[in-house]
C-alpha positions in Angstrom: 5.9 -1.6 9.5 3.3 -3.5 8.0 4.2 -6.5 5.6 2.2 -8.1 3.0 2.5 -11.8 2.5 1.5 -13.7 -0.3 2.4 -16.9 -2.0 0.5 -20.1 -3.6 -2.7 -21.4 -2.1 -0.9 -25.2 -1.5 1.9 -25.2 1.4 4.6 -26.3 -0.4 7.4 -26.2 2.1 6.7 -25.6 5.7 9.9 -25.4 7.0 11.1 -22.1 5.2 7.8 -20.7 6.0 7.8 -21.6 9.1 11.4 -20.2 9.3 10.5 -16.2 7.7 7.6 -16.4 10.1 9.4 -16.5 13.0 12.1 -13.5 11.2 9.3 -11.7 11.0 7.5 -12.0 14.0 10.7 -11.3 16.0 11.4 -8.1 13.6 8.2 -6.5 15.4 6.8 -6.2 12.4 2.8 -6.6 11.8 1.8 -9.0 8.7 -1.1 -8.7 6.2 -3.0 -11.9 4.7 -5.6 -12.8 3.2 -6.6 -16.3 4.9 -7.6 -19.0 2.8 -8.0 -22.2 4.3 -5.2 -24.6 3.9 -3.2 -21.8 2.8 0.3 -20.8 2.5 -0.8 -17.2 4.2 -3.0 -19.3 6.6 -0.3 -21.4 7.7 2.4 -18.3 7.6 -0.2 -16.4 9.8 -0.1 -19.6 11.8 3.2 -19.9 12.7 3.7 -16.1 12.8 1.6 -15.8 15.8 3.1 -19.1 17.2 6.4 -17.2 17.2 5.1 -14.3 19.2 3.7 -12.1 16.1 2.9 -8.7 17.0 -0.5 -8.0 14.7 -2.1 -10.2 12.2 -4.7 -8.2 9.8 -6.5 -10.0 7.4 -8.1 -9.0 3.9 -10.9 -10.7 2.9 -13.3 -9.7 -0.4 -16.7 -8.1 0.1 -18.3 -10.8 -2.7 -15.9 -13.9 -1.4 -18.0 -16.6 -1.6 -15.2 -19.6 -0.4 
């Protein structure tokens, strides 16, 4: 299964993200984001992988111009 993440653009608490990250990466499930720097996704991505995260895809706009 694949599993979109999503959330605000500051990291607000890194300790519950931190802490779904790794439910998630243990699941086997794959995770979605789109990466902006400095990012909740970014840093959920982050720690996903950290914790042995299966596949990461990222979405990122055609037009994007950050």
């Amino acid at each position: 299964m694949k599993i979109g993440i999503i959330g605000p653009s500051k990291v607000n608490d890194k300790e519950k993200i931190t802490e779904v990250a790794k439910i998630i990466a243990n699941s086997g499930h794959e995770i979605i984001i789109v990466p902006h720097k400095k990012s909740s996704s970014e840093f959920f991505g982050q720690e996903y992988i950290k914790y042995g995260g299966k596949k990461v895809y990222s979405i990122v706009p055609l037009e994007d111009t950050e």
